[in-house]
N, CA, C and O atoms as CSV, one atom per row, in Angstrom:
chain,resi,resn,atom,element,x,y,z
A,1,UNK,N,N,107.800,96.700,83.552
A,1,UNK,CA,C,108.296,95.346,83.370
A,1,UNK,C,C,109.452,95.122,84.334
A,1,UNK,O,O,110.202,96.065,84.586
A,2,UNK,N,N,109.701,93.520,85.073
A,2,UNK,CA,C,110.527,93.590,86.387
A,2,UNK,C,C,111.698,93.210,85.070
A,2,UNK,O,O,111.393,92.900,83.919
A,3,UNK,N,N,112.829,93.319,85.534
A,3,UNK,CA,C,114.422,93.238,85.207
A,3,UNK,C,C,114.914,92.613,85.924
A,3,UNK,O,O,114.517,92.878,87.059
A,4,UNK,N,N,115.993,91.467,85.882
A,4,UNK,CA,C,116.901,91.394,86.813
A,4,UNK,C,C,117.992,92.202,87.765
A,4,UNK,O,O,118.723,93.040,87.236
A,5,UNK,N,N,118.058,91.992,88.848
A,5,UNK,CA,C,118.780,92.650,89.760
A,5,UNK,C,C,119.905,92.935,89.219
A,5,UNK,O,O,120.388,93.962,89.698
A,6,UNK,N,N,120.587,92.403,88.336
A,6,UNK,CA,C,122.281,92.659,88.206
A,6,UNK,C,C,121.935,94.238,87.176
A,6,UNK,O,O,122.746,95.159,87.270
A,7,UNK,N,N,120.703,94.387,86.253
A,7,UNK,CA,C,120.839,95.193,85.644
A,7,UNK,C,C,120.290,96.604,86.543
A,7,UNK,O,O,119.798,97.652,86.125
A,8,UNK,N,N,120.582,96.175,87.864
A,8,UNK,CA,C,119.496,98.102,88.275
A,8,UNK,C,C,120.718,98.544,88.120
A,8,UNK,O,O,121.767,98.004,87.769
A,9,UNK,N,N,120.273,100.174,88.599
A,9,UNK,CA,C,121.608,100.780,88.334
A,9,UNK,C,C,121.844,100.998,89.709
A,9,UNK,O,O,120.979,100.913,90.580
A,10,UNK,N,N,123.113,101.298,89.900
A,10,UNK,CA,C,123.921,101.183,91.240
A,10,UNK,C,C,124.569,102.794,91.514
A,10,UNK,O,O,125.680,102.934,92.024
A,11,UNK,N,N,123.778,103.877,91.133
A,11,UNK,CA,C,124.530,104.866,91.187
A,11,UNK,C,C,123.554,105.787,92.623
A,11,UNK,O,O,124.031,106.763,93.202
A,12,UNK,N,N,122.460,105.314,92.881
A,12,UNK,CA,C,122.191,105.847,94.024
A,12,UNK,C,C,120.667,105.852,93.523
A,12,UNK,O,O,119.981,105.957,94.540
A,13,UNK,N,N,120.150,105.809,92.808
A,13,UNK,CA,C,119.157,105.817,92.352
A,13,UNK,C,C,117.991,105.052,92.866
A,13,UNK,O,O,117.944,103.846,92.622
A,14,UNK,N,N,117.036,105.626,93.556
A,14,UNK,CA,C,115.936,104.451,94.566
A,14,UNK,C,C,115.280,104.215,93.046
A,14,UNK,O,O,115.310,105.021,92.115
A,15,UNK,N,N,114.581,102.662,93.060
A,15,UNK,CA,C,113.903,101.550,92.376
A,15,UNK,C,C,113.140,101.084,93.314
A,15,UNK,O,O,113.129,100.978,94.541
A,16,UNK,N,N,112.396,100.792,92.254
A,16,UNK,CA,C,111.150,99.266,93.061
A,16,UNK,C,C,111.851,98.072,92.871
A,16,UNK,O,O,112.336,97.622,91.833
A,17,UNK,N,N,111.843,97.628,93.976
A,17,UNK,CA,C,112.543,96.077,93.808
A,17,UNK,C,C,111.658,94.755,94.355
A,17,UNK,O,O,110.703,94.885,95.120
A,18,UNK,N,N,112.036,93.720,93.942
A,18,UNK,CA,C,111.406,92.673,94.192
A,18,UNK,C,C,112.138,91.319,95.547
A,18,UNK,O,O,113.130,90.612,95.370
A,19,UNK,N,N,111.563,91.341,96.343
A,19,UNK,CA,C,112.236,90.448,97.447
A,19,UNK,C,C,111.281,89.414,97.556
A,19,UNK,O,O,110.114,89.592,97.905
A,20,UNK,N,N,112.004,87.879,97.128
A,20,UNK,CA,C,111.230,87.027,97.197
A,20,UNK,C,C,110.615,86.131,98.578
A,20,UNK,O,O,109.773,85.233,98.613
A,21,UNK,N,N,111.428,86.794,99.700
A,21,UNK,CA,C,111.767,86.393,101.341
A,21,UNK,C,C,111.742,87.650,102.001
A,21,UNK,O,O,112.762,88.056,102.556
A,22,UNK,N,N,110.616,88.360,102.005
A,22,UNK,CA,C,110.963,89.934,102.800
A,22,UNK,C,C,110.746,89.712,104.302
A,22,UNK,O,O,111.496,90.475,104.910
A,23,UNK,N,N,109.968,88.919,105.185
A,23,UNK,CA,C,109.475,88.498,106.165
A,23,UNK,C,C,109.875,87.179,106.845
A,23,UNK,O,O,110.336,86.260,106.167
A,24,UNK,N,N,109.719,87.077,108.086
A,24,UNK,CA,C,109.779,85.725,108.607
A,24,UNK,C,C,109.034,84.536,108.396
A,24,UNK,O,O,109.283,83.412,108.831
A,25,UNK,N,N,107.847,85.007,107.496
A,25,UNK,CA,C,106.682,83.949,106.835
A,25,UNK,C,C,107.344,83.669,105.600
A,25,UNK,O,O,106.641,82.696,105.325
A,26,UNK,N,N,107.950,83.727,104.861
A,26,UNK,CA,C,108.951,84.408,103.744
A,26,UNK,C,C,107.647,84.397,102.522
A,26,UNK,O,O,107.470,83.656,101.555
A,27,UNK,N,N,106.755,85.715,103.123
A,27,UNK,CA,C,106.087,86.516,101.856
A,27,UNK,C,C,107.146,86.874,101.172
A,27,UNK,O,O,108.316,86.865,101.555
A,28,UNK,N,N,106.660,87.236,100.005
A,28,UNK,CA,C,107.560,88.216,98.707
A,28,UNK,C,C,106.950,89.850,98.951
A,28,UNK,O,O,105.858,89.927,99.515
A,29,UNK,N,N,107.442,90.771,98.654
A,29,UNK,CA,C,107.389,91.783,98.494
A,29,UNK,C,C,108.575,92.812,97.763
A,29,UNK,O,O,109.795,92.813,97.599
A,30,UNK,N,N,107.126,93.875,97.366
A,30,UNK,CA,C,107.950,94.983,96.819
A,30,UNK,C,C,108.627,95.824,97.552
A,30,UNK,O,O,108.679,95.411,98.710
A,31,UNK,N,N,109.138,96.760,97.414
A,31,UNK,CA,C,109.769,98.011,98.019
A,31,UNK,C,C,110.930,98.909,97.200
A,31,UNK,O,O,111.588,98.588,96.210
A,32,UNK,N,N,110.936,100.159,97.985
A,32,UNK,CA,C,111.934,101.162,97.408
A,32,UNK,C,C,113.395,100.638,97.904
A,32,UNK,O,O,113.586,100.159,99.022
A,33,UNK,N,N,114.262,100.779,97.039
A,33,UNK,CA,C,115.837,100.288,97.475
A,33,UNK,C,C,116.753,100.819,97.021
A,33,UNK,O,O,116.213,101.317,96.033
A,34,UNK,N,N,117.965,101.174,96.958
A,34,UNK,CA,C,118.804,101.694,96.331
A,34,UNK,C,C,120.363,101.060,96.919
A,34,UNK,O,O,120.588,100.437,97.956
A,35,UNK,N,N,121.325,101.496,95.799
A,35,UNK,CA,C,122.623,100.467,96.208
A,35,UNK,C,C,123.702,102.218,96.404
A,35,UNK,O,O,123.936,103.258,95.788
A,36,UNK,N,N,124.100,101.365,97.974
A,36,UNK,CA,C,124.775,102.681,98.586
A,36,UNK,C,C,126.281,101.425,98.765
A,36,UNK,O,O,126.347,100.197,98.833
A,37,UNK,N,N,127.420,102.677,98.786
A,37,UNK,CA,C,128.839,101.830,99.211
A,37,UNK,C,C,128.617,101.750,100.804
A,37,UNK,O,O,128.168,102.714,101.425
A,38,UNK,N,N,129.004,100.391,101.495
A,38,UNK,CA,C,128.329,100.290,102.801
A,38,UNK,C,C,129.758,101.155,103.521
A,38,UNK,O,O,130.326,101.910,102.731
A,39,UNK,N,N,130.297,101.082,104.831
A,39,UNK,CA,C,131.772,101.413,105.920
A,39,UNK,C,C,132.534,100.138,105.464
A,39,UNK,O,O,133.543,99.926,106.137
A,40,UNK,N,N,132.335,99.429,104.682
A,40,UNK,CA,C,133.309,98.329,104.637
A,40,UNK,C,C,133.565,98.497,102.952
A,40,UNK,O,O,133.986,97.561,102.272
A,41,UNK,N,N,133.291,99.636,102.479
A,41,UNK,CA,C,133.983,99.733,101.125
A,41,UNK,C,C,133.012,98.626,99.943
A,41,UNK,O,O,133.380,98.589,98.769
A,42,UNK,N,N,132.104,97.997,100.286
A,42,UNK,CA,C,131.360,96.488,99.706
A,42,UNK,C,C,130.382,97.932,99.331
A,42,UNK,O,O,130.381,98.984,99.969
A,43,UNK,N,N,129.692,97.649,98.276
A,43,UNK,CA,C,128.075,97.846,97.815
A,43,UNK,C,C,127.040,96.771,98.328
A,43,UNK,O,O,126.987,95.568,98.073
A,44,UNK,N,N,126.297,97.494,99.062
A,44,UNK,CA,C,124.866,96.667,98.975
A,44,UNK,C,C,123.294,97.369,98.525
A,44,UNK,O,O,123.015,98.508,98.150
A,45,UNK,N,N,122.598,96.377,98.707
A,45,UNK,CA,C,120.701,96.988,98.763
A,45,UNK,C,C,120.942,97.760,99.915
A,45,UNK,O,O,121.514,97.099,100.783
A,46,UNK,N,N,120.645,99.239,100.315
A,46,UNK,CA,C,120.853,100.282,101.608
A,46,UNK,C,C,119.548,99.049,102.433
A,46,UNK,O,O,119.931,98.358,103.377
A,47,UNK,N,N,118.283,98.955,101.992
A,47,UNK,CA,C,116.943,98.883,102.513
A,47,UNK,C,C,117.040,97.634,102.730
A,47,UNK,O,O,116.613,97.464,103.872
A,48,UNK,N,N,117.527,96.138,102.055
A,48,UNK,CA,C,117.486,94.948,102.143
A,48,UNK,C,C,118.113,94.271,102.955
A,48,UNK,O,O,119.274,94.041,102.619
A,49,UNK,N,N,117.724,93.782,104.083
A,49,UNK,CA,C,118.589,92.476,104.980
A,49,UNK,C,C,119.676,91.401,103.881
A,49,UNK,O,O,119.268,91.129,102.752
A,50,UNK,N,N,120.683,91.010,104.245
A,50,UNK,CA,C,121.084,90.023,103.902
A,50,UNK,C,C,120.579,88.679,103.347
A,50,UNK,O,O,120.924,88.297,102.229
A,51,UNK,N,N,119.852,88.047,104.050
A,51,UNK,CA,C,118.831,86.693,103.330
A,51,UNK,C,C,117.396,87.580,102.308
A,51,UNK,O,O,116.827,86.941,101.423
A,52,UNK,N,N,117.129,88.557,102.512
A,52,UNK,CA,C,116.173,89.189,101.499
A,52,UNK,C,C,116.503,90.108,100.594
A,52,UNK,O,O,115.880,91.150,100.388
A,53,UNK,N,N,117.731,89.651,99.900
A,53,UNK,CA,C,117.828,90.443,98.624
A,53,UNK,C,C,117.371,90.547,97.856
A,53,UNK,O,O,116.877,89.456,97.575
A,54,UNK,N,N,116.976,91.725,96.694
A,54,UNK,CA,C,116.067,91.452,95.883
A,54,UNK,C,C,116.794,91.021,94.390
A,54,UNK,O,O,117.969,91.058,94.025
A,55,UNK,N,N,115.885,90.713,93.895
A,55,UNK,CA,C,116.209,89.847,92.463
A,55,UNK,C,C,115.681,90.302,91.372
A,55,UNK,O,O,116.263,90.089,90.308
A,56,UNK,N,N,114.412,91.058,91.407
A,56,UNK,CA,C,114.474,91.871,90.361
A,56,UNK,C,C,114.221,93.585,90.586
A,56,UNK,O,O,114.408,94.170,91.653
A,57,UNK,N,N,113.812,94.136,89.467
A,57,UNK,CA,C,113.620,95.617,89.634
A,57,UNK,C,C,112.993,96.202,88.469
A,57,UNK,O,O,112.886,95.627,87.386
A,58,UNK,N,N,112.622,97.254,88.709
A,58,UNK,CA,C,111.793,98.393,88.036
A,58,UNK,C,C,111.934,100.018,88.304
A,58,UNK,O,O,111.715,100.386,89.458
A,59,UNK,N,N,112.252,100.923,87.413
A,59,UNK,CA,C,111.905,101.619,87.702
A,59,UNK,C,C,110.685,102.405,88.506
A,59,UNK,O,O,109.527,102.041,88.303
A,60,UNK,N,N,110.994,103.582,89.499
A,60,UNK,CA,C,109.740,104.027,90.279
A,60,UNK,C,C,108.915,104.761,88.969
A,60,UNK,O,O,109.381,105.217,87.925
A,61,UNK,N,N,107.542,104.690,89.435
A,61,UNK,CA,C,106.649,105.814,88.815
A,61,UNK,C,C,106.484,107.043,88.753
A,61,UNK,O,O,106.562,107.601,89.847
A,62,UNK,N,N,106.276,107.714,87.855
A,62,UNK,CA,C,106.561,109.062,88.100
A,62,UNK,C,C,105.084,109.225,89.621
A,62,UNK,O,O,104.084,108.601,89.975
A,63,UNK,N,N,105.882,110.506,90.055
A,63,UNK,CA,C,104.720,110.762,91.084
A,63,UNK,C,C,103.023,111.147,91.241
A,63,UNK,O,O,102.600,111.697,90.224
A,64,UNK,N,N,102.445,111.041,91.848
A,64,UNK,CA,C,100.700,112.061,91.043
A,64,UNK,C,C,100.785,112.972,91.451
A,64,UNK,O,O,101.236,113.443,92.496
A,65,UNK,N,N,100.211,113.402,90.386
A,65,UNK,CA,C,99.883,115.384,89.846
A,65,UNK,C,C,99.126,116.023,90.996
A,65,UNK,O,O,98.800,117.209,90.937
């Protein structure tokens, strides 16, 4: 089930996230993301551009056997 973005967790932990503008066509897409402290002391998405932040999230799946 997707979650809102404010609730992922921010401790380093990669998630599936949801970007509603990932492209210059502005498809939506999924992807792996995680929130790293950037050189300017700010937290961001490590994986997400600026105009394609994501908005919601999910935990990843466990892996196959």
């Amino acid at each position: 089930k997707w979650s809102p973005i404010a609730t992922a967790p921010k401790d380093g932990t990669k998630i599936l996230v949801w970007r509603p503008h990932e492209d210059h066509n502005n498809v939506a897409h999924a992807g792996v993301d995680f929130w790293k402290i950037n050189h300017y002391g700010n937290g961001e998405w490590y994986r997400s551009r600026r105009h394609q932040q994501p908005t919601h999230w999910m935990p990843l799946p466990p892996p196959p056997k």
